[in-house]
N, C-alpha and C positions, 0 to 999 in steps of 0.2 A: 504494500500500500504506500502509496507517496503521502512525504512529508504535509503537502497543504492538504489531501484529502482528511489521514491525519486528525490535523488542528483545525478542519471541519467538523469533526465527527465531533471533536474535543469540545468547541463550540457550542454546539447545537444540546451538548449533557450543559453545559453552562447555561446557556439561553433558557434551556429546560427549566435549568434547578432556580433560575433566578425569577422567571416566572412563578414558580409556585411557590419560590418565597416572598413573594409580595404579597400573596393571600394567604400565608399558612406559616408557621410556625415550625423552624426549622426543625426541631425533634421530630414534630408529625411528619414530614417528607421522609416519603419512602422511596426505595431505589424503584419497585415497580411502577410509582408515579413518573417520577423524574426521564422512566425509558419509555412509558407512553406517551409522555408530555413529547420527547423529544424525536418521537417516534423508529428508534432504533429498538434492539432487541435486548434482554439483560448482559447475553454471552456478549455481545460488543460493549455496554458499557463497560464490563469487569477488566475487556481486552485492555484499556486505557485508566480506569481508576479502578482501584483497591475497595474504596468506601464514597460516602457524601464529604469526607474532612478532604478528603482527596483533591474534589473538585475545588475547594479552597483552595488547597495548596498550589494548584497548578494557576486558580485565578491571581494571588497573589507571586508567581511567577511570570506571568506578563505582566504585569500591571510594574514589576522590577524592572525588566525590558522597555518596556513602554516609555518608564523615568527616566534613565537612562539614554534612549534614545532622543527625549525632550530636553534635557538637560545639553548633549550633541548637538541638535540641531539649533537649540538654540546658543549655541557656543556661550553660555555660561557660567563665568569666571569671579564675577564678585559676587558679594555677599545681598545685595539686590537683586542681579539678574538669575542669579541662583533662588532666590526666593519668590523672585515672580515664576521664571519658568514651574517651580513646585505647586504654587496655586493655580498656573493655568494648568499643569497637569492632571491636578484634583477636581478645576473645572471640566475637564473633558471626560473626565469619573467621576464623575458627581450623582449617577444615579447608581452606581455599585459603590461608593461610599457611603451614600444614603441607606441605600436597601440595606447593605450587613452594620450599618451602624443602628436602624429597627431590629433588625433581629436580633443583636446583639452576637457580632460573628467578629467585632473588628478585631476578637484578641488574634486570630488566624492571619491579620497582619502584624499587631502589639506586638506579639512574643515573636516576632524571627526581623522588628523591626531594626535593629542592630546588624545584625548580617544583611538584611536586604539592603540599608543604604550603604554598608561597605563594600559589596558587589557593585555597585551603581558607582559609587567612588575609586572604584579601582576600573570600573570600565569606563569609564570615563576620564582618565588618568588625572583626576585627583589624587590618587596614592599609586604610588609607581610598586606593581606586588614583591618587587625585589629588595624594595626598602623595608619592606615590612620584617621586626626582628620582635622579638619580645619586650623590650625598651619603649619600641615603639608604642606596641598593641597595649600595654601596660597606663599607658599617657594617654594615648587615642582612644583607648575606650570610656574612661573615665568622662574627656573632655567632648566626645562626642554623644554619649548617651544623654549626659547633660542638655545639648542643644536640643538633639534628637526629640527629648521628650516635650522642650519648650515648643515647637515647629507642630508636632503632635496632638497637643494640645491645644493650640491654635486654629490648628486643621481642624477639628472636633469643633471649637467653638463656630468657625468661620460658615463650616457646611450648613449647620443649622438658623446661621443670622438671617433674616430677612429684612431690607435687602442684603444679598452678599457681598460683602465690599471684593471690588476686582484685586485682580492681584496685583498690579501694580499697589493699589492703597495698602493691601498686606504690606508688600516689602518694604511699605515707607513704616508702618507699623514694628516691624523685626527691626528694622535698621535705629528707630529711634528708639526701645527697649534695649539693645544692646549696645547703644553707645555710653 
């Protein structure tokens, strides 16, 4: 099977599972909904996910990719256009930020948010991976869980403001708390 068939199929159990968490209550979603919903059969779900935690974990693996490549395209280097690209990114997610922050799913980003933005900063070569030693990670982690969680908490408040302030207001927001 080729790669973009694939992350079709992949798709379509997400598309599935995200529909019928807007009307239901993630414990009640079952896999036999999620393969009707999406109209594929169980044996090809399981081909591709383990479980429903599954389907998370592979949404917040694009969703890594995604940053990452926004963060690229938009060649952002400081501490503003870095943080606007982050809210427009969360703009262009905003309805799967919404949805798993209803259901209460965001810890399946929370807890691996530490490695997800160190992946994202290493591919994007904010951290060069050959510099990385124990010294390093020792000081980096400290100082970036720190922000990490400021940025996080932020995102959390910003999703639910209405109106939403644009990202550009965000990063005038970040830049004058941390100066």
């Amino acid at each position: 099977m080729k790669t973009s068939e694939v992350n079709q199929t992949k798709d379509w159990i997400v598309e599935a599972t995200f529909k019928l968490l807007d009307r239901k209550d993630y414990q009640d979603i079952t896999i036999s909904q999620i393969v009707n919903k999406a109209g594929i059969g169980r044996r090809t779900f399981y081909r591709y996910f383990k479980s429903k935690n599954d389907i998370f974990n592979y949404v917040g693996l694009n969703l890594v990719n995604d940053f990452a490549q926004t963060i690229l395209n938009d060649k952002a280097d400081s501490l503003f256009t870095i943080s606007t690209s982050y809210f427009n990114f969360w703009e262009n997610h905003i309805d799967t930020l919404l949805l798993m922050k209803k259901a209460h799913l965001l810890y399946f980003i929370e807890d691996n948010l530490f490695e997800i933005i160190y992946k994202v900063a290493i591919k994007i070569g904010h951290i060069e991976e050959q510099d990385v030693d124990e010294n390093f990670m020792d000081r980096y982690k400290y100082e970036f869980e720190f922000k990490l969680a400021g940025f996080w908490k932020l995102t959390l408040l910003w999703c639910t403001d209405m109106p939403r302030k644009t990202p550009e207001e965000m990063a005038k927001i970040i830049l004058s708390i941390l100066k």
